[in-house]
C-alpha positions as CSV (number, residue, x, y, z in Angstrom):
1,X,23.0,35.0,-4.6
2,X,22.3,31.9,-2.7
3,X,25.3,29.7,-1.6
4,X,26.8,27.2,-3.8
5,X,25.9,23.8,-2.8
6,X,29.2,21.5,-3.0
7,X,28.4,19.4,-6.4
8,X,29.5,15.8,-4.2
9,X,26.8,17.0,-2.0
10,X,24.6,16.8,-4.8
11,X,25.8,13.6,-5.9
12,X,25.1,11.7,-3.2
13,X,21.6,12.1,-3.6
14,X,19.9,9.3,-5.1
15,X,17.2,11.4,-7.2
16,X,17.9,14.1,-10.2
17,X,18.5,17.7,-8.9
18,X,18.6,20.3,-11.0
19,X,18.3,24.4,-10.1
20,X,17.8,26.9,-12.0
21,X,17.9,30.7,-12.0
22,X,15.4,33.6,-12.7
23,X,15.9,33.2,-16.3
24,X,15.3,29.7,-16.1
25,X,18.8,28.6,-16.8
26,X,20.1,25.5,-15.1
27,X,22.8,26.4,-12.1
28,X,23.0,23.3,-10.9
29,X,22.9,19.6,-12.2
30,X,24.2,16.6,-10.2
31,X,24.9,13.2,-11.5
32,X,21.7,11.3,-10.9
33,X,20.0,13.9,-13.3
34,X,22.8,13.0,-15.9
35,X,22.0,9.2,-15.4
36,X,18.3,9.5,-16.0
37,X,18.4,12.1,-19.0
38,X,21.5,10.6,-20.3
39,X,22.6,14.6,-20.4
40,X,26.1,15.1,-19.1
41,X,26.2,17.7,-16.3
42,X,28.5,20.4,-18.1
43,X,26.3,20.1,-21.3
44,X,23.5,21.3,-19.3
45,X,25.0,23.8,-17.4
46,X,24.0,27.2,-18.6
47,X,20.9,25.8,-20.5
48,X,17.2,26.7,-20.3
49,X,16.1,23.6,-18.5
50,X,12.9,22.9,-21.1
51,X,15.6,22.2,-23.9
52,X,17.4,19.7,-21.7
53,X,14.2,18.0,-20.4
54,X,11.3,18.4,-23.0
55,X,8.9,17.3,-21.0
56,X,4.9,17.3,-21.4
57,X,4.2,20.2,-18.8
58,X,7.1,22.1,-20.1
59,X,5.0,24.1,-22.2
60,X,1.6,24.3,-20.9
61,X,1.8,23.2,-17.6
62,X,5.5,23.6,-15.7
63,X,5.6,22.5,-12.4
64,X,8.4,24.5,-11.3
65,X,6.8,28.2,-13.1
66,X,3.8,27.2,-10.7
67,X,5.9,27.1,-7.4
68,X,7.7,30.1,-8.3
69,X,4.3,31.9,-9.3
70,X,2.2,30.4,-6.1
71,X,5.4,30.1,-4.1
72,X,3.7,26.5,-3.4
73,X,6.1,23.1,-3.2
74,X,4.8,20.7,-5.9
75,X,5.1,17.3,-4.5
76,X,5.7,13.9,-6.7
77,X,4.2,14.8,-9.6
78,X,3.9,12.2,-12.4
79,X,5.2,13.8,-16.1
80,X,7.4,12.2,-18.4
81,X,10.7,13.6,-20.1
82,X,12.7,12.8,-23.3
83,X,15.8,11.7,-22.7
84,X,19.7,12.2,-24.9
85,X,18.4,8.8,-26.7
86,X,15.0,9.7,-27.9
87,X,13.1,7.5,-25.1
88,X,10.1,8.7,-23.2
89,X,10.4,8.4,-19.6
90,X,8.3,8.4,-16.5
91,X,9.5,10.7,-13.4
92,X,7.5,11.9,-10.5
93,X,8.8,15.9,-9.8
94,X,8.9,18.0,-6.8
95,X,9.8,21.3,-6.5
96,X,10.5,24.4,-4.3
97,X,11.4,27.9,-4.5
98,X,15.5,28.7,-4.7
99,X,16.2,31.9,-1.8
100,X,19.4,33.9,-1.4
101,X,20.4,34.8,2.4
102,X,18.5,37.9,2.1
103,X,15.2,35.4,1.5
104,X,14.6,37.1,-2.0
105,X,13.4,34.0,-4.3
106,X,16.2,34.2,-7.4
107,X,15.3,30.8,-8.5
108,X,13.9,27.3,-8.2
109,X,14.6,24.1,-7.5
110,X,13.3,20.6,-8.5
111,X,13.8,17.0,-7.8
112,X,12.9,14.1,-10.0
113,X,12.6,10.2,-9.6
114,X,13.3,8.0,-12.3
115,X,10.0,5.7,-12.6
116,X,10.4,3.1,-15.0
117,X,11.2,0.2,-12.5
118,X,8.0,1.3,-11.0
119,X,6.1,1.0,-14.6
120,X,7.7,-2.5,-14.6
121,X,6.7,-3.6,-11.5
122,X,3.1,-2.2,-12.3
123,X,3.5,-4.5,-15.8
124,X,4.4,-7.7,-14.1
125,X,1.6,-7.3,-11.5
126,X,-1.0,-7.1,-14.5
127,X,0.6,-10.6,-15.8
128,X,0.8,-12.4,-12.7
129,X,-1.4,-13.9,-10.1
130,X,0.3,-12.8,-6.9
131,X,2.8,-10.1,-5.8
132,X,4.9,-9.6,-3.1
133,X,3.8,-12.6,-1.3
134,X,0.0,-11.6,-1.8
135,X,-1.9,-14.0,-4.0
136,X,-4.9,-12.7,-6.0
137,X,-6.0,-12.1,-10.1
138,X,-9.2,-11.0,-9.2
139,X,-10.0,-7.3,-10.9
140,X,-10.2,-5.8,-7.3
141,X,-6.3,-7.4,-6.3
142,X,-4.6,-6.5,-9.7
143,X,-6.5,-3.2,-9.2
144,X,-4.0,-2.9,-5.7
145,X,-0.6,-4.4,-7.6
146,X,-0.6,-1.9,-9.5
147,X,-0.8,0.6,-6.9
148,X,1.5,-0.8,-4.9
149,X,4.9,0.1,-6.6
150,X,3.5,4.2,-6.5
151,X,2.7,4.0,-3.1
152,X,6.1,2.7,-2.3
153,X,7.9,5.0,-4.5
154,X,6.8,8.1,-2.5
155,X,7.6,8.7,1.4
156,X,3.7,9.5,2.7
157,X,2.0,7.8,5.1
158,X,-0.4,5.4,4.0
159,X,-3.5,4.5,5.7
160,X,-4.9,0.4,5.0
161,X,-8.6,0.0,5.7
162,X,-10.2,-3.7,5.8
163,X,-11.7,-6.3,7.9
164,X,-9.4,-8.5,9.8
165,X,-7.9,-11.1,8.3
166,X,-7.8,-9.5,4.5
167,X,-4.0,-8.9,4.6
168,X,-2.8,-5.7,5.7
169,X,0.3,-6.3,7.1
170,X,1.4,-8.1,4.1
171,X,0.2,-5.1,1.8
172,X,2.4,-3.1,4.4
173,X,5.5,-4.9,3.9
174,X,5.0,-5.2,0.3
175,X,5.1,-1.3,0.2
176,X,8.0,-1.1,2.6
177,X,9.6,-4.1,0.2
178,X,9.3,-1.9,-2.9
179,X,10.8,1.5,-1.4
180,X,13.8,3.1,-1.2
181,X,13.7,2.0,2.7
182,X,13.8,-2.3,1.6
183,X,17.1,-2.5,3.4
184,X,16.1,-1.0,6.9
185,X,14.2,-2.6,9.4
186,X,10.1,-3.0,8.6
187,X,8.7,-2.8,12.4
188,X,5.2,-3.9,13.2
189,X,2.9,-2.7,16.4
190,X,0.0,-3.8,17.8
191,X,-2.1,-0.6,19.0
192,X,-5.3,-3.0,20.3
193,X,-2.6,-5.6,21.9
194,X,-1.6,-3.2,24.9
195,X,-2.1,-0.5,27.3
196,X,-1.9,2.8,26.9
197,X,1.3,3.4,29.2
198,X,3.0,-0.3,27.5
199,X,2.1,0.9,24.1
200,X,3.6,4.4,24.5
201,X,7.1,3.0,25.8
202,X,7.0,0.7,23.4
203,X,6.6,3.1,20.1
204,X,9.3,5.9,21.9
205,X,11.0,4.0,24.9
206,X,12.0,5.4,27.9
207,X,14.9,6.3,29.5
208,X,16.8,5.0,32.7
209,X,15.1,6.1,35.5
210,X,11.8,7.6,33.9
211,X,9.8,5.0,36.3
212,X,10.7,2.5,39.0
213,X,11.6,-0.2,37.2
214,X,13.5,1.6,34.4
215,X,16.6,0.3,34.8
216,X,18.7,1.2,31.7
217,X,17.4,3.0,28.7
218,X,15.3,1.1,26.1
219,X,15.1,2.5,22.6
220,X,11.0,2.1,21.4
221,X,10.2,1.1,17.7
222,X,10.3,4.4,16.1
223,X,14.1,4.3,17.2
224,X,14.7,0.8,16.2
225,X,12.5,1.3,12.6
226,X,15.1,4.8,11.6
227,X,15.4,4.5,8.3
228,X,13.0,1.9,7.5
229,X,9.2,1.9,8.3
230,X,6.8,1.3,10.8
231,X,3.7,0.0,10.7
232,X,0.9,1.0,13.4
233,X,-1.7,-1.7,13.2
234,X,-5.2,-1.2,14.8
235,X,-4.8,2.8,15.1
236,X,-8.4,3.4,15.6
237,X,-8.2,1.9,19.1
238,X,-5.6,4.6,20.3
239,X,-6.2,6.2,23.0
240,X,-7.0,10.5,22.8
241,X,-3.4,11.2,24.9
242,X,-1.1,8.9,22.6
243,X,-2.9,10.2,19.6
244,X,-1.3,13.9,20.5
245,X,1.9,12.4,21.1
246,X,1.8,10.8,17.5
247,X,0.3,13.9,15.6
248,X,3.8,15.5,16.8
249,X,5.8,12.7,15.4
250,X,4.0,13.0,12.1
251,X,3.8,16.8,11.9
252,X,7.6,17.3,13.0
253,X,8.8,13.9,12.8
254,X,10.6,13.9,16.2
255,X,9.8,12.0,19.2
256,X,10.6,12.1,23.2
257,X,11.6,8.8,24.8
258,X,9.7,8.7,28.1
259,X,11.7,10.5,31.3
260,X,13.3,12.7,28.4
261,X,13.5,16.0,26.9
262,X,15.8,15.9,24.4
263,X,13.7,15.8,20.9
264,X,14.6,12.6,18.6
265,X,14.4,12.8,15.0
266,X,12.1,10.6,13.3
267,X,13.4,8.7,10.0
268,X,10.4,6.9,9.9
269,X,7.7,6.1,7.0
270,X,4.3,5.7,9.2
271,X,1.6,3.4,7.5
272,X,-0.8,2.6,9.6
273,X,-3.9,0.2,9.7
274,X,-7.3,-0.8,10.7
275,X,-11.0,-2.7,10.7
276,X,-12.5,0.3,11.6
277,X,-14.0,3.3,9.7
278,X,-11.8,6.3,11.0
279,X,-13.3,8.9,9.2
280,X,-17.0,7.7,11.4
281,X,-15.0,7.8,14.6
282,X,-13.5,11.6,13.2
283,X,-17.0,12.0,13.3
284,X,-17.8,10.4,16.4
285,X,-15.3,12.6,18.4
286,X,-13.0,9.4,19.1
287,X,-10.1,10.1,16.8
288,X,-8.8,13.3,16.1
289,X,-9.3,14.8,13.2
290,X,-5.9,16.7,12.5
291,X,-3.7,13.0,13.0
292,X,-6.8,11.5,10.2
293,X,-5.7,13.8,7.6
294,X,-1.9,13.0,8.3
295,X,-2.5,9.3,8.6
296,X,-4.7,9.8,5.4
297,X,-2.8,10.6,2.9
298,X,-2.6,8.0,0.7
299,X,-5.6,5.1,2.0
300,X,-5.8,1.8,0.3
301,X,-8.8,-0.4,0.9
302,X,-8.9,-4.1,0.7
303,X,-11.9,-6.1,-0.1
304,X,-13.2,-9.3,1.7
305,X,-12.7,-12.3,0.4
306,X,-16.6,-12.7,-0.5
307,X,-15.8,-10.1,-2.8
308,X,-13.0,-11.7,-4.7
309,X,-14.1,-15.5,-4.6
310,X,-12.0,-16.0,-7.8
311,X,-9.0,-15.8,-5.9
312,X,-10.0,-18.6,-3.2
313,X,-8.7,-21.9,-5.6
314,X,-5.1,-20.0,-5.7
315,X,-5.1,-19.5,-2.1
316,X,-6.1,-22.9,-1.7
317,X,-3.3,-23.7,-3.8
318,X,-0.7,-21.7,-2.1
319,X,-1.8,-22.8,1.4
320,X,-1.4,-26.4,0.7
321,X,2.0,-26.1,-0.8
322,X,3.1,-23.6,2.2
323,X,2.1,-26.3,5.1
324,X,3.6,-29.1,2.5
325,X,6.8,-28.0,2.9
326,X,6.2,-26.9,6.7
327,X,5.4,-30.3,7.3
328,X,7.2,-32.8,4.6
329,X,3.9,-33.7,3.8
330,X,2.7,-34.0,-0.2
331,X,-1.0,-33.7,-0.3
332,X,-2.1,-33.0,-3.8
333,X,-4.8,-30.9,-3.3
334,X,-8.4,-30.7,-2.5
335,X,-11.8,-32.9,-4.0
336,X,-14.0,-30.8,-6.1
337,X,-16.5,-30.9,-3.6
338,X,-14.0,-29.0,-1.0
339,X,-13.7,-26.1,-3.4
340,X,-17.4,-26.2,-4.1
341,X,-18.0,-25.8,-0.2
342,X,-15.5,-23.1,-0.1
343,X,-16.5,-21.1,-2.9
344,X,-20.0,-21.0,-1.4
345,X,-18.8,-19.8,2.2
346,X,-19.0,-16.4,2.9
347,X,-15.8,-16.1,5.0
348,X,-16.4,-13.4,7.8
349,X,-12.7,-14.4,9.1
350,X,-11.3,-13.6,5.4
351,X,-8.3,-14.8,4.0
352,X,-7.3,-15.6,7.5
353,X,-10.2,-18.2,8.3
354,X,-9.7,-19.4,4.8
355,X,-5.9,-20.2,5.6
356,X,-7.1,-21.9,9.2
357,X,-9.8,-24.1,7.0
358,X,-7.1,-25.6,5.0
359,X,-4.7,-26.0,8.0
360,X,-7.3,-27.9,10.1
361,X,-7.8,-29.8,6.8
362,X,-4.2,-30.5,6.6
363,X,-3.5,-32.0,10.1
364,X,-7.0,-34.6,9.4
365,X,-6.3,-35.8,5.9
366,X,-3.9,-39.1,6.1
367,X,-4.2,-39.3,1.7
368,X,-3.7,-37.2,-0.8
369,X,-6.6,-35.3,-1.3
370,X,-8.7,-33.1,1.4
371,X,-12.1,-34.3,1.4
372,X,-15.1,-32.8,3.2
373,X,-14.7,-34.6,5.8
374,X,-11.3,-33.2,7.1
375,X,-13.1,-29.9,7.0
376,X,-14.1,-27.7,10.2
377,X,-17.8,-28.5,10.8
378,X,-18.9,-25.5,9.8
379,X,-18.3,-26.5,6.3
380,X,-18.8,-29.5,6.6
381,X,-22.8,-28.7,5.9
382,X,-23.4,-31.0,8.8
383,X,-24.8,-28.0,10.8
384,X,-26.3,-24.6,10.0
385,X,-23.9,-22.4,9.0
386,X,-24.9,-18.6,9.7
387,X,-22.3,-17.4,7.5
388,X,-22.6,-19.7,4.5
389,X,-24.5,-18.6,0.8
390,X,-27.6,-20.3,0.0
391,X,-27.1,-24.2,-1.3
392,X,-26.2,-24.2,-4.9
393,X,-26.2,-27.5,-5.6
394,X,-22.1,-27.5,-6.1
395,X,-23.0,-27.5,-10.4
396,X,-20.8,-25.8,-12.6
397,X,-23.6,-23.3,-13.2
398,X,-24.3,-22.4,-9.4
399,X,-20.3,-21.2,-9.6
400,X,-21.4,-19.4,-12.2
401,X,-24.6,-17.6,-11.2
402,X,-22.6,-17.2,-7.7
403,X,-19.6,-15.1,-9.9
404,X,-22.4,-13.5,-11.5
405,X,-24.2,-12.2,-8.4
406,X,-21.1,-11.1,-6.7
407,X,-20.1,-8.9,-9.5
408,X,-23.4,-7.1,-9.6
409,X,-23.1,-6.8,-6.0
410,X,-19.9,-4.7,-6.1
411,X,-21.4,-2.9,-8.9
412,X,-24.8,-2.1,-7.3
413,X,-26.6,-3.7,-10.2
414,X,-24.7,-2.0,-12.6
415,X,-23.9,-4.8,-15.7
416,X,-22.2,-3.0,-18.2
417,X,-19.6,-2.6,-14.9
418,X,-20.4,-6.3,-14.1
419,X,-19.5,-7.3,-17.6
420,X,-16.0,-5.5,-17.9
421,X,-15.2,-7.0,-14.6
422,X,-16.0,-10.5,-15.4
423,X,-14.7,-10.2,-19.1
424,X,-17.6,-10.6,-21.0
425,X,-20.0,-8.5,-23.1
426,X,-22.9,-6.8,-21.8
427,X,-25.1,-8.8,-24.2
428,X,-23.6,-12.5,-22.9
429,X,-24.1,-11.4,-19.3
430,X,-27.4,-10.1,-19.9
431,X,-28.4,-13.7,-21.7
432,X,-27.0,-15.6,-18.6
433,X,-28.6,-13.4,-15.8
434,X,-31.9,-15.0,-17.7
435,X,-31.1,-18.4,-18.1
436,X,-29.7,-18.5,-14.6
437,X,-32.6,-16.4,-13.5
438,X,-30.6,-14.0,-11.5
439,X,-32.5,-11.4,-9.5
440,X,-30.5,-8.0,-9.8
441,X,-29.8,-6.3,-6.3
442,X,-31.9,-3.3,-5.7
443,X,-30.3,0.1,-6.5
């Protein structure tokens, strides 16, 4: 038989832990598992685990009967139980095969998270127009609230596509926020922003004497982030070398300081970032494909701000109360005709240009109220503007045919898809795309 482990052990873990045997009777239960199921430990004890838990794969689809069969870890696995009082809840499982010293499988094990707070979280993301510190009620941002909290609930790495300026370091520290690892240190690098050589003592630090002017030993951000996360911004511009060393720190999650060879462990949740399509540069030969698929594992994409215009008034919004209180300043807002000019620009810079639009804004305007004029110039309509949409003629209907045209866009013509996004029925948008004389986007 395998050794006991000590029940405080088992304790001190902050998920449910349960084992059972070959006949499926429960060896072991600690006292997060009691919490959650509401089951005290010595009344489960000696039970076949699908009495306690009655969950909806206990019959047909047990995770744990899989790993033992396929001798195959199952990894956070959404099912929900019934617990003492009746209520259904949500728990992502994992599980592994239970070995005596001899390796001879005489049992399983499994792990579950209790996910209700995450089911919250995902509820007030649907009623609210921002989360975390990232504003947005546009289909395509509530679409990413509710991701957020099951992203953060798990430890993988997490890869963030989008253009520059769309927000990814926010969406990484909202995930970092959310986890288990809030109360550690959230570190952020800069691949692009140095050299190879700077960069690599910088993520794994050196020690005194590795090169001439190593005085004293520096500890590099995966030392300083233990526990906590670390976010690797602009990883497509690493070079071939540092992408070997960071494949090890993902695969066996140690790292050498530079001028060492004594192996550090890595504590470390990797998410990492970029503008650039990684899986064309897999294909292009200039990033490896083996550190992709470990960088890969979960990959959340975030649109442009020309594809979720309907958020640009509450970013507006925020903006102008942020540099209000920066600056002791109490502008109320911005004319009609300064949102018009905004909705209509394209915004290659993203939420980022959109943010520097208002802040030049804000340092020109002596009222109340922005006005075109406290605008850059190149929305002011002063000058051609190679980035702005065709003049609509700032009418209540233009807004309109421009929500209109966008949604098709991102549908690829598609208007039952249009419709659902913009809340209306197929019939009414079909009606408007006529009166508005709307030219569909070829398929």
């Amino acid at each position: 038989m395998p050794k006991a482990v000590p029940d405080q052990l088992l304790d001190s873990v902050p998920d449910g832990v349960f084992a059972v045997d070959a006949e499926w009777h429960i060896t072991a239960f600690n006292r997060a598992a009691e919490q959650i199921t509401g089951i005290r430990r010595e009344d489960a004890l000696g039970q076949r685990c699908c009495d306690v838990f009655r969950a909806s794969i206990c019959e047909s689809a047990c995770a744990l009967k899989q790993t033992l069969a396929t001798r195959r870890p199952v990894v956070n696995k959404v099912v929900y139980i019934v617990n003492a009082a009746g209520q259904r809840i949500p728990i992502s499982i994992s599980t592994a095969v239970l070995k005596d010293h001899h390796g001879r499988v005489v049992g399983g094990v499994e792990s579950f998270r209790d996910l209700r707070v995450v089911e919250e979280l995902q509820r007030q993301a649907r009623d609210q127009d921002s989360f975390s510190n990232i504003i947005g009620h546009s289909t395509a941002m509530r679409q990413l609230f509710e991701l957020l909290p099951i992203v953060a609930a798990s430890d993988s790495s997490v890869l963030i596509e989008g253009a520059s300026g769309t927000g990814k370091e926010l969406v990484a520290r909202a995930i970092h926020d959310l986890s288990r690892r809030s109360a550690r240190p959230f570190l952020a690098v800069n691949c692009a922003a140095l050299p190879d050589t700077l960069l690599e003592s910088e993520l794994f630090g050196y020690k005194a004497g590795a090169f001439t002017d190593a005085k004293k030993d520096k500890p590099g951000r995966f030392a300083l982030a233990q526990g906590g996360t670390i976010l690797l911004d602009e990883i497509g511009d690493i070079s071939p070398a540092l992408q070997t060393r960071l494949l090890r720190v993902l695969q066996e999650r140690v790292f050498e300081p530079l001028g060492s060879v004594q192996p550090v462990k890595a504590d470390v949740r990797v998410i990492t970032a970029t503008n650039k399509d990684l899986r064309q540069c897999v294909r292009e030969g200039r990033f490896r494909e083996d550190l992709f698929y470990r960088v890969h594992v979960v990959r959340l994409e975030l649109p442009r701000l020309r594809d979720r215009r309907e958020d640009i008034p509450l970013l507006v919004e925020e903006f102008i109360a942020r540099f209000n209180r920066l600056h002791g300043r109490d502008i109320a807002g911005v004319s009609d005709d300064v949102l018009a000019r905004l909705m209509e620009h394209d915004f290659p810079g993203n939420v980022r240009e959109l943010e520097n639009a208002i802040e030049h804004a804000f340092v020109l305007c002596r009222g109340r109220l922005i006005d075109v004029g406290h605008l850059p110039s190149h929305l002011r309509g002063g000058e051609a503007d190679a980035h702005a949409l065709p003049p609509s003629g700032r009418s209540l209907a233009a807004l309109e045919t421009m929500h209109i045209r966008d949604a098709l866009r991102r549908h690829q013509g598609n208007r039952a898809a249009a419709a659902r996004e913009l809340g209306i029925a197929s019939s009414t948008l079909f009606r408007k795309i006529k009166a508005l004389r709307i030219k569909l986007p070829a398929a």
